[in-house]
C-alpha atoms as an extended CHARMM CRD file, in Angstrom:
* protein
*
       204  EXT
         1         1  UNK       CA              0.0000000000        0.0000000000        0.0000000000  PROA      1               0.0000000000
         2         2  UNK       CA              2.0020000000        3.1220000000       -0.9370000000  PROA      2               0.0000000000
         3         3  UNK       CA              2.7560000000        6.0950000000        1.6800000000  PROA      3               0.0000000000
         4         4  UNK       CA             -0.2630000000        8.4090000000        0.2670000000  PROA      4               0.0000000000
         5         5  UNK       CA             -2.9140000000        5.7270000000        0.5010000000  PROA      5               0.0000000000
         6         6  UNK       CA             -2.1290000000        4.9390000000        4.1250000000  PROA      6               0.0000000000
         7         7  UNK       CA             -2.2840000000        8.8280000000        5.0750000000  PROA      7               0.0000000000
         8         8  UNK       CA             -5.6340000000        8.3600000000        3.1460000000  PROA      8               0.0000000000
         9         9  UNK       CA             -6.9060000000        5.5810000000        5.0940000000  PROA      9               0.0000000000
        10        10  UNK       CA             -5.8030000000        7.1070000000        8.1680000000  PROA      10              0.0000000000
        11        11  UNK       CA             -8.0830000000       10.3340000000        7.3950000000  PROA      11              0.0000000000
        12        12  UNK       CA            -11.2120000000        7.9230000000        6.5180000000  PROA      12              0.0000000000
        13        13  UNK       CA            -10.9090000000        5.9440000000        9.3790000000  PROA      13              0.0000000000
        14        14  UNK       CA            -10.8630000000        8.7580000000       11.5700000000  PROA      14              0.0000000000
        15        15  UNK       CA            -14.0820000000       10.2800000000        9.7540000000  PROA      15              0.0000000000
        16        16  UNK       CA            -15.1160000000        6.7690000000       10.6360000000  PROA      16              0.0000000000
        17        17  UNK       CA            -14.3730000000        7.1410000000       14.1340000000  PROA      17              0.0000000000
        18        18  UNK       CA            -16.6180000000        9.8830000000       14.3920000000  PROA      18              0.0000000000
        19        19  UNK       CA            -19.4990000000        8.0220000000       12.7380000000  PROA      19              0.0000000000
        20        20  UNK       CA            -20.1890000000        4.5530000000       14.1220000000  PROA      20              0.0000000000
        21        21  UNK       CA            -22.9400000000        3.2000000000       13.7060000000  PROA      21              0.0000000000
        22        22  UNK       CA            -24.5450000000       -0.3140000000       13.7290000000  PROA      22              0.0000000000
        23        23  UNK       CA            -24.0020000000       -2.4010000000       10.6870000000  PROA      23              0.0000000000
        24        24  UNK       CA            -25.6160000000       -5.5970000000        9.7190000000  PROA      24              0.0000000000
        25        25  UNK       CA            -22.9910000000       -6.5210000000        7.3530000000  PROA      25              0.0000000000
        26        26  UNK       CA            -22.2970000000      -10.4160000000        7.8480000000  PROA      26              0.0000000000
        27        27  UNK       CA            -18.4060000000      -10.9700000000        9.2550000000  PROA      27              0.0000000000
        28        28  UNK       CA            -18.3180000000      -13.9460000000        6.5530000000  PROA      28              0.0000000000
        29        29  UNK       CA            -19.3280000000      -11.0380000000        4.1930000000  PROA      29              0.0000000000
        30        30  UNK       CA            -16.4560000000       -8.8040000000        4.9010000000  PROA      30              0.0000000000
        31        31  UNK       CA            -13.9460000000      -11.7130000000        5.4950000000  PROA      31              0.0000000000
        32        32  UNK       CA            -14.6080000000      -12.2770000000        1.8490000000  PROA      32              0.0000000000
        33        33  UNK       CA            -14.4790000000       -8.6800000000        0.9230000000  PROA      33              0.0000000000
        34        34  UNK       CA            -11.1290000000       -8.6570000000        2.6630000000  PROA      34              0.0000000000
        35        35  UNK       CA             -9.7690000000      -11.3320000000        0.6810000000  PROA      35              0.0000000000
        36        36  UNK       CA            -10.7220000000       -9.4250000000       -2.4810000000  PROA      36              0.0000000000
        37        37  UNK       CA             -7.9800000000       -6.6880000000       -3.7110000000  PROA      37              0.0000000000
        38        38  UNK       CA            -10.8460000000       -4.8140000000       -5.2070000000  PROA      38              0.0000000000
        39        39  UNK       CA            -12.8960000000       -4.3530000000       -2.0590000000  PROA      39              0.0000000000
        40        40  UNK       CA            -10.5450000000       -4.5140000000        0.6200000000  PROA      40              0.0000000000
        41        41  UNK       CA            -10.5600000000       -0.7830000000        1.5490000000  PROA      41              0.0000000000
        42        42  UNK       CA            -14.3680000000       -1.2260000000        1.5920000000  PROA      42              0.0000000000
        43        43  UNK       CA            -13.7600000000       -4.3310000000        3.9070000000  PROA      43              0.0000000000
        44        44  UNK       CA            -11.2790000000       -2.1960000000        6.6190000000  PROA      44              0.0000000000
        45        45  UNK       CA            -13.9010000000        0.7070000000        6.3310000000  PROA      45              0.0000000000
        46        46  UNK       CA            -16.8240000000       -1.8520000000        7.3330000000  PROA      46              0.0000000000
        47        47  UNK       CA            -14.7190000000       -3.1880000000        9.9730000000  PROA      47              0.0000000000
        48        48  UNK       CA            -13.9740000000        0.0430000000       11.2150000000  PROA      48              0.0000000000
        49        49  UNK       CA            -17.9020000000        0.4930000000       11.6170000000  PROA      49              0.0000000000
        50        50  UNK       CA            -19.4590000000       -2.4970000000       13.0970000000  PROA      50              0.0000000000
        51        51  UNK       CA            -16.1480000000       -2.8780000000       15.2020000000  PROA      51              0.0000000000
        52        52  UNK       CA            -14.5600000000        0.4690000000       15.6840000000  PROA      52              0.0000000000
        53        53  UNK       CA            -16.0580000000        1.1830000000       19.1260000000  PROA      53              0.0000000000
        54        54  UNK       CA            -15.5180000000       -2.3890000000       20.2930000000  PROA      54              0.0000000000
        55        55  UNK       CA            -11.9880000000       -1.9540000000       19.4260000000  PROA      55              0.0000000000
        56        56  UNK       CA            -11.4480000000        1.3330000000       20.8610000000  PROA      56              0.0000000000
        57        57  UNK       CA            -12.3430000000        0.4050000000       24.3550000000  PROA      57              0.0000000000
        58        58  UNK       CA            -10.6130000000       -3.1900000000       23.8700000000  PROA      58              0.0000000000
        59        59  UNK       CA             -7.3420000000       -1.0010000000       23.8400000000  PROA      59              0.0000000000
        60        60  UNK       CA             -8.4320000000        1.6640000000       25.8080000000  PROA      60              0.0000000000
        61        61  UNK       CA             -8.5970000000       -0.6510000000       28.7150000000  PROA      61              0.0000000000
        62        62  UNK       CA             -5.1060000000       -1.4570000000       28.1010000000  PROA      62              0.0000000000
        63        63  UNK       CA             -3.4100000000        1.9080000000       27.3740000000  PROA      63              0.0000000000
        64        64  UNK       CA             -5.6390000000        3.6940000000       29.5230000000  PROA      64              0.0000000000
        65        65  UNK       CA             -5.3590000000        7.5210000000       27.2120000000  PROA      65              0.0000000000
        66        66  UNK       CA             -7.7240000000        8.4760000000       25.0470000000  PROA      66              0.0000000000
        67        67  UNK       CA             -5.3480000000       10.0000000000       22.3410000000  PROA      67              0.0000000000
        68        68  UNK       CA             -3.2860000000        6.4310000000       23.0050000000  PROA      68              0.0000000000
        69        69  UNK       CA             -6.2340000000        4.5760000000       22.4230000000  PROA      69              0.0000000000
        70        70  UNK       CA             -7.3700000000        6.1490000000       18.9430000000  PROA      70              0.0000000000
        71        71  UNK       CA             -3.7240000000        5.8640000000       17.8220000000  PROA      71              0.0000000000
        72        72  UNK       CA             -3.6520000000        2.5130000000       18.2830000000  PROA      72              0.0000000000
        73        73  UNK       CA             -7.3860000000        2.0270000000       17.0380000000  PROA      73              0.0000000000
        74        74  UNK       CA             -5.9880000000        3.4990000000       13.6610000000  PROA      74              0.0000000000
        75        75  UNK       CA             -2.6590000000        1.5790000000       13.5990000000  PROA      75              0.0000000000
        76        76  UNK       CA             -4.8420000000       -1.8120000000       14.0960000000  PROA      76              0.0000000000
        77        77  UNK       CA             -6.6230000000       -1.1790000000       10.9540000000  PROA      77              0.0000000000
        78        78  UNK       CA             -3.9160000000       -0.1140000000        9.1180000000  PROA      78              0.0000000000
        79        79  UNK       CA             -2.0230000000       -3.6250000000       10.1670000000  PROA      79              0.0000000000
        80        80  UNK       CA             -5.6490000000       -4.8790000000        9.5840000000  PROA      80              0.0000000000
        81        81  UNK       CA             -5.2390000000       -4.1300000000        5.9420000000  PROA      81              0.0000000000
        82        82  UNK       CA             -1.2260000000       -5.0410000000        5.7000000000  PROA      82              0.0000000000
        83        83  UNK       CA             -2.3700000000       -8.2250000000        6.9960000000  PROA      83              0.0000000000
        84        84  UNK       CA             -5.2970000000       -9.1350000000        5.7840000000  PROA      84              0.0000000000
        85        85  UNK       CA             -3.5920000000      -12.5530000000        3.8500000000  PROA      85              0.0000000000
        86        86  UNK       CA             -2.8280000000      -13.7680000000        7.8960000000  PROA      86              0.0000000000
        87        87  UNK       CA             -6.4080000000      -13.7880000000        8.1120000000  PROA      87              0.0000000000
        88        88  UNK       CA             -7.8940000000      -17.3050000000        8.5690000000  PROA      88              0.0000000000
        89        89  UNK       CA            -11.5550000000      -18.4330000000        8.1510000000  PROA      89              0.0000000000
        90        90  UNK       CA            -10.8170000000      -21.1130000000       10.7840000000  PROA      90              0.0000000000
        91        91  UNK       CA            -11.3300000000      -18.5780000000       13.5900000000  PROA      91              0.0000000000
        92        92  UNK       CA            -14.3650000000      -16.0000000000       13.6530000000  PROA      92              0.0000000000
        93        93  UNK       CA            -13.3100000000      -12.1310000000       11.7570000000  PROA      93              0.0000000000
        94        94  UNK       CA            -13.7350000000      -10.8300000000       15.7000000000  PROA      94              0.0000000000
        95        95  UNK       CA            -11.0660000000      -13.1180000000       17.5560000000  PROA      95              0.0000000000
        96        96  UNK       CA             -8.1560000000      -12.0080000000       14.5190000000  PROA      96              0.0000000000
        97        97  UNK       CA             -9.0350000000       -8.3180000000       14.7690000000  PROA      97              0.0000000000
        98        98  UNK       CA             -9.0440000000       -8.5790000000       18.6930000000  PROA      98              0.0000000000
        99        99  UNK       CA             -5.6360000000      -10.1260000000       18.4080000000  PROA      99              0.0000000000
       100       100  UNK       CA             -4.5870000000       -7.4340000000       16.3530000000  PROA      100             0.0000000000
       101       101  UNK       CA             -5.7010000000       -4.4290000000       18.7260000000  PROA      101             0.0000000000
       102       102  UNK       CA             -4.0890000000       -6.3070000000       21.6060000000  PROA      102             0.0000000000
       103       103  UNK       CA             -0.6320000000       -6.6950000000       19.7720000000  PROA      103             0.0000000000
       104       104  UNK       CA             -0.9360000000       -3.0810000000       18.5550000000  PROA      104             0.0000000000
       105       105  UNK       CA             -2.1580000000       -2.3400000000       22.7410000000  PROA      105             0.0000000000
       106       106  UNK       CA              1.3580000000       -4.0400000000       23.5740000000  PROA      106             0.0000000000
       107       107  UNK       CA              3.3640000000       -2.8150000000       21.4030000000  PROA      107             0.0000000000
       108       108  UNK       CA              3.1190000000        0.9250000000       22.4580000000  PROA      108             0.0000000000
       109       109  UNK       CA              3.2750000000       -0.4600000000       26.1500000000  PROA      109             0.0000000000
       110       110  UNK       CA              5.9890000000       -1.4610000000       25.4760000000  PROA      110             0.0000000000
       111       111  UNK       CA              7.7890000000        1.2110000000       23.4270000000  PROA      111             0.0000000000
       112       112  UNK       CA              6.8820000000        3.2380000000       26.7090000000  PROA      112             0.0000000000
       113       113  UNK       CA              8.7180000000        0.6010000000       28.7930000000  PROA      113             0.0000000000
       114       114  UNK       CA             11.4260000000        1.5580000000       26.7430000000  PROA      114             0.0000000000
       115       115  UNK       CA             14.7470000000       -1.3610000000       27.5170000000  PROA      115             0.0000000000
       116       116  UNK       CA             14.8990000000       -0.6530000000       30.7970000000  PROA      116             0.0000000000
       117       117  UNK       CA             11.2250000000       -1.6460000000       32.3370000000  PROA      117             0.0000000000
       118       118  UNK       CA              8.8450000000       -4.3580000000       31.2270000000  PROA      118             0.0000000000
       119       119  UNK       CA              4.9230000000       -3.5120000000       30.5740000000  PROA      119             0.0000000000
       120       120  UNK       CA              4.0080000000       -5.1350000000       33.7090000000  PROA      120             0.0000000000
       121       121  UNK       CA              6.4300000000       -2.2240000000       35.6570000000  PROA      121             0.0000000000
       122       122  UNK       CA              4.2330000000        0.0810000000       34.2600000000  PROA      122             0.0000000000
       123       123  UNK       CA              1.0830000000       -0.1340000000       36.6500000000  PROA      123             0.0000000000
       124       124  UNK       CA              1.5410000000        2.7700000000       39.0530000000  PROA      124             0.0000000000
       125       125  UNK       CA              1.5420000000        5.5480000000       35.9070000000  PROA      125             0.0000000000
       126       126  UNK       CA             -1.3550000000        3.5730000000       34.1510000000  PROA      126             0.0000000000
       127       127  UNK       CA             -3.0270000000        3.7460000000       37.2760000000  PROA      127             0.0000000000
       128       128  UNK       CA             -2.5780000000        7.4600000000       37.7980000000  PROA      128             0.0000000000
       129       129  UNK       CA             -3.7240000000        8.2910000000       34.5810000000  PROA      129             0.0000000000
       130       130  UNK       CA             -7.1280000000        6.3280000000       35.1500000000  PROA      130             0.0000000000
       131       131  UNK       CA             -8.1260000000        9.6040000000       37.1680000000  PROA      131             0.0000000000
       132       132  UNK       CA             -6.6480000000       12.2300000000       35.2490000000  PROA      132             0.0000000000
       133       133  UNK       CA             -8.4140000000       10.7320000000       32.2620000000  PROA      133             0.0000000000
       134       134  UNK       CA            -11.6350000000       10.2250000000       34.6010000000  PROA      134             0.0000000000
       135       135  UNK       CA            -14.3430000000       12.6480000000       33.9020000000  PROA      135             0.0000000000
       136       136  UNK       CA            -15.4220000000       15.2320000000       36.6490000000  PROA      136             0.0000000000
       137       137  UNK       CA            -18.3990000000       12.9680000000       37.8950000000  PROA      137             0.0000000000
       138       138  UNK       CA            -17.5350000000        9.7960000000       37.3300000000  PROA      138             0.0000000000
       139       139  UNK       CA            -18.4180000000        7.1890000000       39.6230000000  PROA      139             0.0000000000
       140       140  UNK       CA            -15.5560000000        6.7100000000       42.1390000000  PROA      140             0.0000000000
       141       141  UNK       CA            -15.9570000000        3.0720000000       42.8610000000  PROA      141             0.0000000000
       142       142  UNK       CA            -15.6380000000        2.4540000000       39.1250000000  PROA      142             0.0000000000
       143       143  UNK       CA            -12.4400000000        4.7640000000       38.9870000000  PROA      143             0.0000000000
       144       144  UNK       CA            -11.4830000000        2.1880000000       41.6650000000  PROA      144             0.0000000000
       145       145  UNK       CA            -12.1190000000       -0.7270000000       39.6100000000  PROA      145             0.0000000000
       146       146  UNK       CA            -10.2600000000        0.9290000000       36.4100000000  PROA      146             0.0000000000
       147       147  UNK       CA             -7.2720000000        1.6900000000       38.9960000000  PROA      147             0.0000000000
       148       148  UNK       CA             -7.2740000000       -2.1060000000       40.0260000000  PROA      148             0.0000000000
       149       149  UNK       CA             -7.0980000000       -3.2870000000       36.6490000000  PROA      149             0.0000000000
       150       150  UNK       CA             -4.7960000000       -0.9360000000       35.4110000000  PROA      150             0.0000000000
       151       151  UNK       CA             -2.0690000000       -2.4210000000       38.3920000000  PROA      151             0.0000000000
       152       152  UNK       CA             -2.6800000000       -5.9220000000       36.9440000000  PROA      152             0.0000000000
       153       153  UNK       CA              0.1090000000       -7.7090000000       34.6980000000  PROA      153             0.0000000000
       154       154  UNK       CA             -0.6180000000       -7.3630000000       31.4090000000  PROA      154             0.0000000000
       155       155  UNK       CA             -1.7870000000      -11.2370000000       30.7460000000  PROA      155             0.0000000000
       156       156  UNK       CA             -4.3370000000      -11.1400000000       33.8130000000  PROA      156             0.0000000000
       157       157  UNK       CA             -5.2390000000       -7.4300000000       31.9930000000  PROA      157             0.0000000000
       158       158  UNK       CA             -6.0280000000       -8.8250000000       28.6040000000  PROA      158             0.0000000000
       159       159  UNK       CA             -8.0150000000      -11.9830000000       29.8390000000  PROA      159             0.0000000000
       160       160  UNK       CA             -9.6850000000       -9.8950000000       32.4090000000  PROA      160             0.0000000000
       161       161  UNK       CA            -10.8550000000       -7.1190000000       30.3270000000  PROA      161             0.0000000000
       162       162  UNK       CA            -11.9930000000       -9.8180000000       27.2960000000  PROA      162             0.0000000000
       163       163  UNK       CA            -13.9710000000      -12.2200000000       29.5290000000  PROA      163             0.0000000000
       164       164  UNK       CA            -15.6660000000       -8.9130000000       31.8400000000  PROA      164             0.0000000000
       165       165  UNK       CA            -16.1430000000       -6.3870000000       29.0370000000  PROA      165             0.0000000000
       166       166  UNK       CA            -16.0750000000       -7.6610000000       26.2120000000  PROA      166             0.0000000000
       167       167  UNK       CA            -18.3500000000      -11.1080000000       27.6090000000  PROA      167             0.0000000000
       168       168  UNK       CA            -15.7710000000      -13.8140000000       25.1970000000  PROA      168             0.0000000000
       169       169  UNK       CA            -15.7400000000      -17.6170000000       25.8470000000  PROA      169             0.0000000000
       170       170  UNK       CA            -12.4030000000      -19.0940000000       27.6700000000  PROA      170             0.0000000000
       171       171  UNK       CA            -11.7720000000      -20.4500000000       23.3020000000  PROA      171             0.0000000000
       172       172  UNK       CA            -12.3000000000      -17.0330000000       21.8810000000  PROA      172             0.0000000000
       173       173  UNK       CA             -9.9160000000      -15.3050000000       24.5530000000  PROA      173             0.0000000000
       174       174  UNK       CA             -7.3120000000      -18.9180000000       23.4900000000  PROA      174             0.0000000000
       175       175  UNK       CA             -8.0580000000      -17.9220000000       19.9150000000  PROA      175             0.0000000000
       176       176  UNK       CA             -6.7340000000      -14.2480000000       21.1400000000  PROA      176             0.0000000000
       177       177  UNK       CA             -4.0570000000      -14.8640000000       23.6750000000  PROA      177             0.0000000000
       178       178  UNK       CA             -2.9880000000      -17.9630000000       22.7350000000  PROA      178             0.0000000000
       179       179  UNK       CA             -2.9740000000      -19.4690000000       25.7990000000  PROA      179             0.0000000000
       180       180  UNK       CA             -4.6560000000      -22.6400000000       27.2220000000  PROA      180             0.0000000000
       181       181  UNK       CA             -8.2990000000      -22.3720000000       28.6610000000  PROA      181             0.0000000000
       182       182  UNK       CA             -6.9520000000      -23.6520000000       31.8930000000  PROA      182             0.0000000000
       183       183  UNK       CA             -4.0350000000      -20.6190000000       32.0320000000  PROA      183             0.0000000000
       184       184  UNK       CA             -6.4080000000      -18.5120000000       30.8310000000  PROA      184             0.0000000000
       185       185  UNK       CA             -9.0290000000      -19.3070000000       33.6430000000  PROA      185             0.0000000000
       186       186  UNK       CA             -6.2140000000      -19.2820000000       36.2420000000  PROA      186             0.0000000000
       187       187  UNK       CA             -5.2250000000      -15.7210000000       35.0950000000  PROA      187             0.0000000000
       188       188  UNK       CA             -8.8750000000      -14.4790000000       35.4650000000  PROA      188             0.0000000000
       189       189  UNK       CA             -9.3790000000      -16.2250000000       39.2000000000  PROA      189             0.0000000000
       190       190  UNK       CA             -6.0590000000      -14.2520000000       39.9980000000  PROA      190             0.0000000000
       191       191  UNK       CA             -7.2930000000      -10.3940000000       38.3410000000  PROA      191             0.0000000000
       192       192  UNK       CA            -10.6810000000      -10.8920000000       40.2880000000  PROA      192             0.0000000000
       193       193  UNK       CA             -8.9430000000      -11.5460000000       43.4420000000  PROA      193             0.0000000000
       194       194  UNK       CA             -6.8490000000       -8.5770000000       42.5870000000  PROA      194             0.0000000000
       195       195  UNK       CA             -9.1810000000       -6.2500000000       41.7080000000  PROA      195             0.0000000000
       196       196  UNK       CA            -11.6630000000       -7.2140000000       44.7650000000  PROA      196             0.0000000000
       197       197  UNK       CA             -8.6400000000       -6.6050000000       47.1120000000  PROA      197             0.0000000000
       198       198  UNK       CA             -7.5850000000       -3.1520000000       45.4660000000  PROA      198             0.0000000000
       199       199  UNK       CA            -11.2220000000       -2.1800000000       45.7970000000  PROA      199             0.0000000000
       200       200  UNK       CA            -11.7250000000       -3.0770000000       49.2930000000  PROA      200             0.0000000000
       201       201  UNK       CA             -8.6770000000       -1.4110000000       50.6850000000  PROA      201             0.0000000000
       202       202  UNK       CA             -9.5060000000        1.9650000000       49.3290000000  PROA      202             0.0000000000
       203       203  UNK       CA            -13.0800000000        2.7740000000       48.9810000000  PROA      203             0.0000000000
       204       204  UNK       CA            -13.9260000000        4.8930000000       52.0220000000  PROA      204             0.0000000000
């Protein structure tokens, strides 16, 4: 895709950011659309629709900023298109974008890590910019929660976040993560334990 086409995309998808909207596009549909050279952009744009705001708050969660979080958002699609011949119709259109927006979540963790600190050191600044991102009135016991799970390491994050928010089976979050069902439900028995503790020991 030359230079000129990917500043294109880049200023569609964020016109697309500002207008989501449901879709009743089939995945299979745009899987196939994907596959095509001739539709593809129209494939990344309908992704960006019907999953846009999923996405967004899929990395959000991680990265915590909203300017972080739409940066990423754009660079998933843009790997979404670079990509698109990794794509498998083995495993549902949602678990390979997912897995996309959680590498491209990771991957500017850990550019902020920088050589000297892994992603999992960086839980006391993701935590402090939970509140300064926090809006006036929002709701301080789910500040609390947001502060919990931004302290957790970045595994027990991810599974976390994908079986609480976004409601995926133990095999979708596998299909995502990679890891076994049994790690994977270990991993969420630890963050909930976390999370309950952090909450307990500071609300007032």
């Amino acid at each position: 895709m030359p230079g000129s086409d990917i500043l294109e995309m880049k200023r569609d998808l964020s016109d697309s950011m500002q207008s989501q909207g449901s879709l009743s596009v089939s995945d299979e549909s745009i899987a196939r659309m994907l596959c095509d050279d001739n539709h593809v952009e129209q494939a990344v744009r309908l992704i960006m629709k019907k999953y846009g705001e999923q996405l967004y708050w899929h990395i959000r969660r991680m990265v915590v900023a909203h300017d972080d979080a739409e940066d990423c958002l754009q660079e998933t699609m843009i790997n979404v298109y670079k990509y698109r011949s990794t794509y498998s119709n083995e495993y549902p259109l949602s678990s390979w974008l997912y897995k996309i927006a959680t590498n491209e979540s990771l991957k500017l963790l850990k550019n902020r890590a920088g050589f000297t600190m892994s992603v999992d050191d960086l839980g006391d600044s993701l935590k402090d910019s939970v509140r300064e991102e926090a809006s006036p009135n929002a709701d301080e016991t789910l500040i609390l929660l947001q502060e919990a799970i931004a302290l957790l390491p970045a595994k027990q994050k991810m599974v976390f976040n994908l079986r609480y928010y976004d409601d995926k089976s133990y095999e979708e979050i596998h299909q995502i993560v990679g890891d076994s069902v049994n790690t994977l439900k270990t991993n969420y028995h630890y963050a909930v334990q976390k999370i309950k503790d952090y909450i307990l020991e500071h609300q007032l």
